[in-house]
Backbone as numpy.savetxt, mean C-alpha at the origin, in Angstrom:
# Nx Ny Nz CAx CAy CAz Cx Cy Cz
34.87 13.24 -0.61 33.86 14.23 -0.30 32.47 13.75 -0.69
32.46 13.28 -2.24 30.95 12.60 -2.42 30.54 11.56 -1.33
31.40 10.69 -1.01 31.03 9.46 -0.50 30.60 10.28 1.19
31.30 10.97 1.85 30.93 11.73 2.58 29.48 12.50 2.59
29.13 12.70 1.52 27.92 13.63 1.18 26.86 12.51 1.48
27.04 11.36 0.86 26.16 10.30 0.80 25.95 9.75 1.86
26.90 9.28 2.62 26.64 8.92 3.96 25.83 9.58 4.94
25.65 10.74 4.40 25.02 11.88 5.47 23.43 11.59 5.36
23.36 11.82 3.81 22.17 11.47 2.96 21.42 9.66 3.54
22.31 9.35 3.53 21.80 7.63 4.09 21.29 7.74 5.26
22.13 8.63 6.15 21.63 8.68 7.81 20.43 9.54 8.22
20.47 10.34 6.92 19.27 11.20 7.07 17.96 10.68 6.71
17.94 9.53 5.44 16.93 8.81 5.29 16.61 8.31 6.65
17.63 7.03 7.30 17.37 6.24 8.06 16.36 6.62 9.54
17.27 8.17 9.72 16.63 8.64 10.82 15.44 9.29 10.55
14.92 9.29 9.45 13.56 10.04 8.69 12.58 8.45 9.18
13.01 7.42 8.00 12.24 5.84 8.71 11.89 6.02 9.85
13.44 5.87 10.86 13.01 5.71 12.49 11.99 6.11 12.65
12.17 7.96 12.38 10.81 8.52 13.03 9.27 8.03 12.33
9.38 7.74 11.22 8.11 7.08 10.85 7.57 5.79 11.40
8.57 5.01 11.66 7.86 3.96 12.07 7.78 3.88 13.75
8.32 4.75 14.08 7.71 5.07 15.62 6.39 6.18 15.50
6.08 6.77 14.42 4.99 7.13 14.32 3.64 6.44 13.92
4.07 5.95 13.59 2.92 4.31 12.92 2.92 3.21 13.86
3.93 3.17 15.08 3.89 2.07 15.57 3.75 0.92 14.12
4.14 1.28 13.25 4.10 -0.08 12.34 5.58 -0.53 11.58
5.72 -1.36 11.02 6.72 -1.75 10.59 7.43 -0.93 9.70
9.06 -1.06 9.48 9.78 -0.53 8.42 9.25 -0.55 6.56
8.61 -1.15 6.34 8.21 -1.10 5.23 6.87 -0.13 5.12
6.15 -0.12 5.88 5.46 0.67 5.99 5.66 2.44 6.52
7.03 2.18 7.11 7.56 3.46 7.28 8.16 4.06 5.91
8.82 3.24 5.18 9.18 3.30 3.49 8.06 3.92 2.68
7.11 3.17 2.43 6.27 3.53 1.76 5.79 4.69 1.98
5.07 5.51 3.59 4.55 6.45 3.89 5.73 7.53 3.81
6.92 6.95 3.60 8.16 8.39 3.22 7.62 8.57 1.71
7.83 7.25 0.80 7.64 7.65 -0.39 6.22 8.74 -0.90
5.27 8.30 -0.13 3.70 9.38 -0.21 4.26 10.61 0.04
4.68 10.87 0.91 4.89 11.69 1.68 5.91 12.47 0.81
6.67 12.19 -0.02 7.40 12.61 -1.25 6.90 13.20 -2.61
5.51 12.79 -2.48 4.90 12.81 -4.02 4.23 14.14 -3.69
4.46 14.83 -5.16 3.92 16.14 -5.31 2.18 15.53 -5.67
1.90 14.44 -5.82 0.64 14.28 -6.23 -0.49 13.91 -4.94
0.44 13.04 -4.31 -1.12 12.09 -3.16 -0.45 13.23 -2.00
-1.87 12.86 -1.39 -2.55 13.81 0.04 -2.22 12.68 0.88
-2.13 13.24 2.16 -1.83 12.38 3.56 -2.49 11.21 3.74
-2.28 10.24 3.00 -3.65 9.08 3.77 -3.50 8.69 5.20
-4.73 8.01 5.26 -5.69 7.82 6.71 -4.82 6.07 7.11
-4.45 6.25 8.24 -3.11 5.13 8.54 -4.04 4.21 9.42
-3.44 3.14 9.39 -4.08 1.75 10.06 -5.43 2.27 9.81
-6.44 2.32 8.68 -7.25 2.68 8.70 -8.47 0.98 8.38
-10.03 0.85 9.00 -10.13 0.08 10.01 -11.85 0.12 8.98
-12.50 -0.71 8.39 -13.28 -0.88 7.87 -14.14 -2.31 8.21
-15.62 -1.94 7.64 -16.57 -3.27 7.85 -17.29 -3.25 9.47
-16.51 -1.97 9.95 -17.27 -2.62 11.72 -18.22 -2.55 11.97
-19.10 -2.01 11.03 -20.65 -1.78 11.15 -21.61 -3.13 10.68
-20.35 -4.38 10.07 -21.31 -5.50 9.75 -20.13 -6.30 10.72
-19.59 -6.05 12.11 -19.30 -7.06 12.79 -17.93 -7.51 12.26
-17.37 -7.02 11.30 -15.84 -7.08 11.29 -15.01 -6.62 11.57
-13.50 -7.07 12.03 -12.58 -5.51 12.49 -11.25 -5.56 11.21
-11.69 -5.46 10.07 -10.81 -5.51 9.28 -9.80 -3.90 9.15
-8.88 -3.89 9.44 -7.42 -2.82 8.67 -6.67 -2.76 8.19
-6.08 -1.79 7.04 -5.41 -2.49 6.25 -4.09 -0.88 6.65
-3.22 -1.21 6.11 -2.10 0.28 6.43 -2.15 1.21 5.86
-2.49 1.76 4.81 -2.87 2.94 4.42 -4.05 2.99 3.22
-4.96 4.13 3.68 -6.53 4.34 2.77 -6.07 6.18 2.41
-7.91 6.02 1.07 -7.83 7.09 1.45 -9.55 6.97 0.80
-10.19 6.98 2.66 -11.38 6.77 2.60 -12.32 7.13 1.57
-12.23 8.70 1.33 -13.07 8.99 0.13 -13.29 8.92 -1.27
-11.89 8.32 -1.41 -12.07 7.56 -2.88 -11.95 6.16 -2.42
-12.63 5.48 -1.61 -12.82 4.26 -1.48 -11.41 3.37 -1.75
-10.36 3.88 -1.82 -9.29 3.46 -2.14 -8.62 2.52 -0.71
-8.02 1.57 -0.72 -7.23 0.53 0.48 -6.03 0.64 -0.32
-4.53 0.63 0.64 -3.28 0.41 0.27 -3.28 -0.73 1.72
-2.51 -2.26 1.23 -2.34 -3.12 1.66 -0.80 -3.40 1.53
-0.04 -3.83 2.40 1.07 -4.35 2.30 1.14 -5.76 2.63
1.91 -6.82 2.13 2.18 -8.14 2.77 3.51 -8.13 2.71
3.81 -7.53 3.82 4.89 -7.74 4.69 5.43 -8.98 4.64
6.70 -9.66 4.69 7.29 -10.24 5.11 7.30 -11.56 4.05
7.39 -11.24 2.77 7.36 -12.51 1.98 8.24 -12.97 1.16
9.67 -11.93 1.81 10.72 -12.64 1.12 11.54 -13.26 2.51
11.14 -12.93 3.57 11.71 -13.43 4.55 11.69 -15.08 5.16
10.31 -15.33 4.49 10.35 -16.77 5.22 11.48 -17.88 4.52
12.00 -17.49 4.08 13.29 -18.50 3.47 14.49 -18.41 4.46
14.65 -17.29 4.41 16.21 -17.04 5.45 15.58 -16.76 6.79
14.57 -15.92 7.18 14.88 -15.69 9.23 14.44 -16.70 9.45
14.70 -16.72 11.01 14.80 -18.03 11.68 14.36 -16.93 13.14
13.40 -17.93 13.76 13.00 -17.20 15.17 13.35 -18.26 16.06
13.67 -18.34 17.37 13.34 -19.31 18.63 11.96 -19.20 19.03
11.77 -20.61 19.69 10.00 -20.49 20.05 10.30 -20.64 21.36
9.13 -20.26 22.22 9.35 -20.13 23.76 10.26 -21.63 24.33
9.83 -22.60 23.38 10.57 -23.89 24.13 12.53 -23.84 23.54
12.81 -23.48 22.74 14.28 -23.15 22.28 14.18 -23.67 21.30
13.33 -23.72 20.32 13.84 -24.40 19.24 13.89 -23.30 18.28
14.53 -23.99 17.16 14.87 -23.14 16.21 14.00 -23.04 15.25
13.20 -22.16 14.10 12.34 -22.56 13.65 12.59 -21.81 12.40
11.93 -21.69 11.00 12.02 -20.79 10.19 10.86 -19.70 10.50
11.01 -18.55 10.55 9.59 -17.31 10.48 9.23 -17.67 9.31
7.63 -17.56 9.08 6.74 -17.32 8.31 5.97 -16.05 8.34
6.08 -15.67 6.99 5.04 -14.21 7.05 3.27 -14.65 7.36
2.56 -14.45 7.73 1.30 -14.93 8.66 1.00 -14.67 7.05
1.12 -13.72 6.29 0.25 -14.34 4.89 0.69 -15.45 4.13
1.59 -15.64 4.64 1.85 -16.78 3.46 1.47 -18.32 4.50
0.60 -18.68 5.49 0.10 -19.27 6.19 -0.48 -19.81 5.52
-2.01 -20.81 5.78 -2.85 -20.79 5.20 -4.21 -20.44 5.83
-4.06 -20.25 7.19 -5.02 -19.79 7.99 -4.52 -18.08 7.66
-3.70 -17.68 7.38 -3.53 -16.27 7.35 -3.65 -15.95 5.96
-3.81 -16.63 4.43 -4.11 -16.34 3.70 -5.77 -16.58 3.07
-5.62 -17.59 4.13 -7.37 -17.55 4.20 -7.81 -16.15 4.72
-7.61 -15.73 5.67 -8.14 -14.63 6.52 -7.78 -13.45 5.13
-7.00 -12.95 4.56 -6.50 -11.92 3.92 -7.38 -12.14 2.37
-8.33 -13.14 2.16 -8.89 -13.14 1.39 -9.76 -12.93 1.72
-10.87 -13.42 2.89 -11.95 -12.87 3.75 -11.90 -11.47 3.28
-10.76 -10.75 3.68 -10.94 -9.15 4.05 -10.72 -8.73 2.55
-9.85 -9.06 1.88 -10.15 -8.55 -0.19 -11.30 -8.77 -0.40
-12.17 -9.61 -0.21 -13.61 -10.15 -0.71 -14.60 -8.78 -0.58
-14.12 -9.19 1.13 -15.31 -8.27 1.94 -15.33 -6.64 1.53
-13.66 -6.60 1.13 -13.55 -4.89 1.21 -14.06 -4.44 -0.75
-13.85 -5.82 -1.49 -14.38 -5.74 -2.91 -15.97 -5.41 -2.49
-16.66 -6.24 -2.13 -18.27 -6.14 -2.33 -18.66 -4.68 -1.75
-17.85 -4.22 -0.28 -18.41 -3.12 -0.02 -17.99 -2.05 -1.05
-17.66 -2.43 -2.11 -16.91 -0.99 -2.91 -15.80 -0.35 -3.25
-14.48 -1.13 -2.20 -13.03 -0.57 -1.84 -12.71 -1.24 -3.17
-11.28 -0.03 -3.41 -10.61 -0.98 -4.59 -9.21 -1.19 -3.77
-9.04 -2.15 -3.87 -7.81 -2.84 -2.73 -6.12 -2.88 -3.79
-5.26 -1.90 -3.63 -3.90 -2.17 -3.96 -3.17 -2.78 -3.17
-2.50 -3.86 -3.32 -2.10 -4.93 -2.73 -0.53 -4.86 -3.60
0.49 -4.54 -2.53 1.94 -4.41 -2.53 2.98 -4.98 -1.91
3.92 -5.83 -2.11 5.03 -6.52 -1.49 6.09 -5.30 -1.49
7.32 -5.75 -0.93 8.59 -5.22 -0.11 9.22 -4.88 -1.64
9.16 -5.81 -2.44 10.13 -5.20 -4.01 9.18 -3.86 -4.51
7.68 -4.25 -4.26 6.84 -2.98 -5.05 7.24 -1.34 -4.62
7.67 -1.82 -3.08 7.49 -0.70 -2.81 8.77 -0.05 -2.28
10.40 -0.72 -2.44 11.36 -0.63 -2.43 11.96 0.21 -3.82
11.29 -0.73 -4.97 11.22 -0.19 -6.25 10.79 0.82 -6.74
9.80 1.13 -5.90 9.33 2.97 -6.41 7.78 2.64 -7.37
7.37 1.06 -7.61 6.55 0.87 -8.27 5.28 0.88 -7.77
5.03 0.90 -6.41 4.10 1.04 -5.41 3.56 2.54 -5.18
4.68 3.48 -5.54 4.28 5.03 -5.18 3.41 4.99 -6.94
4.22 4.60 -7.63 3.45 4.87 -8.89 2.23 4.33 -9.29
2.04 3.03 -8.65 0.47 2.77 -8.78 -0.10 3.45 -8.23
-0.04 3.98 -6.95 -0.67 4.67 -5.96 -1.26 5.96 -7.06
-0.25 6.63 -7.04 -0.54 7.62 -8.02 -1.57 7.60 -9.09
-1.13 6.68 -10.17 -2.15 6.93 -11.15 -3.48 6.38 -10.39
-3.69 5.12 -9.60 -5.44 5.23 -9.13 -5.39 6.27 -8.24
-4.55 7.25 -7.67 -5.17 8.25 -6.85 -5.60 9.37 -8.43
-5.04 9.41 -9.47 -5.37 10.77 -10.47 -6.37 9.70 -11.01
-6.34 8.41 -11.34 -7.44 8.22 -12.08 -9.27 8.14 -11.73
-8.87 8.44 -10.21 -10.21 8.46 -8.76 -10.43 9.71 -8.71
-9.22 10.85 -9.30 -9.61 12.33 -8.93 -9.93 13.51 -10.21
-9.40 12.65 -11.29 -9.64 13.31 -11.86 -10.03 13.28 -13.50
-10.31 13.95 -14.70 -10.81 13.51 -15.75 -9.86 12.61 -16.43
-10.34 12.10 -17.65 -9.50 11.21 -18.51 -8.03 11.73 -18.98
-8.03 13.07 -19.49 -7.33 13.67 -20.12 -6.05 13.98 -19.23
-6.19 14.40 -18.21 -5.40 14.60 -16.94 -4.86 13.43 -16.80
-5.77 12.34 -15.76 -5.18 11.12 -16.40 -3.91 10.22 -16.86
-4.29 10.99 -18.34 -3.37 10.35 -18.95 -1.93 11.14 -19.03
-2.26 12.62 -18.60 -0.69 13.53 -18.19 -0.10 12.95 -17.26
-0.80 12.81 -16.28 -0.51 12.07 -14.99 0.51 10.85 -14.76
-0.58 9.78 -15.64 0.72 8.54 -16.12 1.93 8.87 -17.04
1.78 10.02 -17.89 2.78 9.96 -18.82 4.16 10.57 -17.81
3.64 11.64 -16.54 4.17 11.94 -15.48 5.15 11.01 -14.72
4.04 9.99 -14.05 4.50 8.69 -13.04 5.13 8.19 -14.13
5.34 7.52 -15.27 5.69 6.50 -15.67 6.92 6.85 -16.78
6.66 7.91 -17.63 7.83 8.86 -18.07 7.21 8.52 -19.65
6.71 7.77 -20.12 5.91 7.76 -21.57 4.77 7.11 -21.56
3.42 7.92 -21.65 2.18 6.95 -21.42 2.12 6.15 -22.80
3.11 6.59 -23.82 2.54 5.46 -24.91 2.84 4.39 -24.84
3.58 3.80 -23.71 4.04 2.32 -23.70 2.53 1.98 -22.97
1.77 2.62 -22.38 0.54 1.78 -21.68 -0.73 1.90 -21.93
-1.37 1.31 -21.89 -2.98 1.88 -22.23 -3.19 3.37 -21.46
-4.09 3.91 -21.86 -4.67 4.38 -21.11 -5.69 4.42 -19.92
-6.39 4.87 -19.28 -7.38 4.43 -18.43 -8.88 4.97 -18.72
-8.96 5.24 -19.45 -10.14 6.00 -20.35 -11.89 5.12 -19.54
-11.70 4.21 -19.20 -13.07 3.36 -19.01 -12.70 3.75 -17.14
-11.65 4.02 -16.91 -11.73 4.18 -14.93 -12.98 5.18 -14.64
-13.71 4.64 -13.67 -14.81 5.28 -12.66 -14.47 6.10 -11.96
-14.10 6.93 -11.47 -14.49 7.50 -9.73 -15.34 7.27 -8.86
-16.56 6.98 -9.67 -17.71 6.67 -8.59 -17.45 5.35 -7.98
-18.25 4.88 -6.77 -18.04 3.88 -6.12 -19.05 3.09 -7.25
-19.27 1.56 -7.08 -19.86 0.82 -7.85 -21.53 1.06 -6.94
-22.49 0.90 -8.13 -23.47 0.58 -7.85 -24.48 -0.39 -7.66
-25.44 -0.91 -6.91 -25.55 -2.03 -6.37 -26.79 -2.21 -6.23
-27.68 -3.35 -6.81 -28.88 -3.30 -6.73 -29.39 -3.16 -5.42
-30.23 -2.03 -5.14 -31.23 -1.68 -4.28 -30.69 -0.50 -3.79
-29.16 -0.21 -4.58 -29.44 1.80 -4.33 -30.05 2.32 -4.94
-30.40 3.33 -4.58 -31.04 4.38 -5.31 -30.40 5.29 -5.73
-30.37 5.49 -7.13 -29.85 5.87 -7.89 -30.25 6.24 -9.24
């Protein structure tokens, strides 16, 4: 009967994914992660394939923001895979897949866009397939979404919340909310 119960439970996840990642048009891991948000009594809906810099001539996006706290959620997909898949190339050969970040023209490019999205102000969380399989990805998320929203003291309920004892960690007592400031704002 349990094992029955569970199976149901498995199919119900799976077909929960499906529909996410036909809603994202984006990949299974990214359908994972936006279940796990989407779970938390704490974070709000973020803004998906969301698309920054185009006003200085870039088309940088990363998979999930949440524009007004200047916040970027980044995934790099595919970086336990390049060991085991194997793709055919249009001519038949056999080849190993590479995750385009772990390239060097594609990790060049993915530093371009950390740089670019640092100077304009973004604070960039940057997550692999274990972070966010593990449940450790919803929990970062979390504390920089309470430590962007709200006072110190909270805060630190917050992590003791996500994490189950804040005395194993610092606190965040010095975190900003504000975006950084930059010579020649006014301010």
């Amino acid at each position: 009967m349990a094992a029955r119960k569970k199976a149901q439970i498995v199919n119900i996840t799976r077909a929960k994914l499906a529909d996410i990642e036909r809603e994202l048009a984006g990949t299974a891991l990214e359908a994972q992660l936006l279940l796990h948000i989407r779970s938390s009594a704490i974070l709000p809906e973020p803004a998906k394939k969301f698309q920054f810099a185009a006003e200085y001539g870039r088309k940088y996006e990363t998979e999930f923001a949440y524009p007004d706290l200047w916040l970027l959620i980044e995934l790099e997909g595919g970086s336990y895979l390049h060991e085991r898949a194997e793709m055919v190339t249009k001519d038949g050969r056999v080849v190993k897949r590479k995750s385009r970040h772990l390239t060097p023209t594609g990790f060049h490019d993915d530093c371009d866009k950390y740089n670019f999205a640092n100077v304009l102000g973004y604070h960039v969380l940057r997550f692999d397939a274990k972070h966010v399989e593990s449940g450790q990805a919803l929990r970062d998320i979390e504390i920089a979404y309470l430590a962007m929203t709200q006072y110190d003291a909270q805060v630190e309920a917050g992590i003791a919340r996500a994490w189950g004892n804040a005395k194993k960690i610092q606190p965040i007592t010095s975190y900003r909310r504000l975006r950084p400031v930059y010579r020649g704002d006014a301010s």
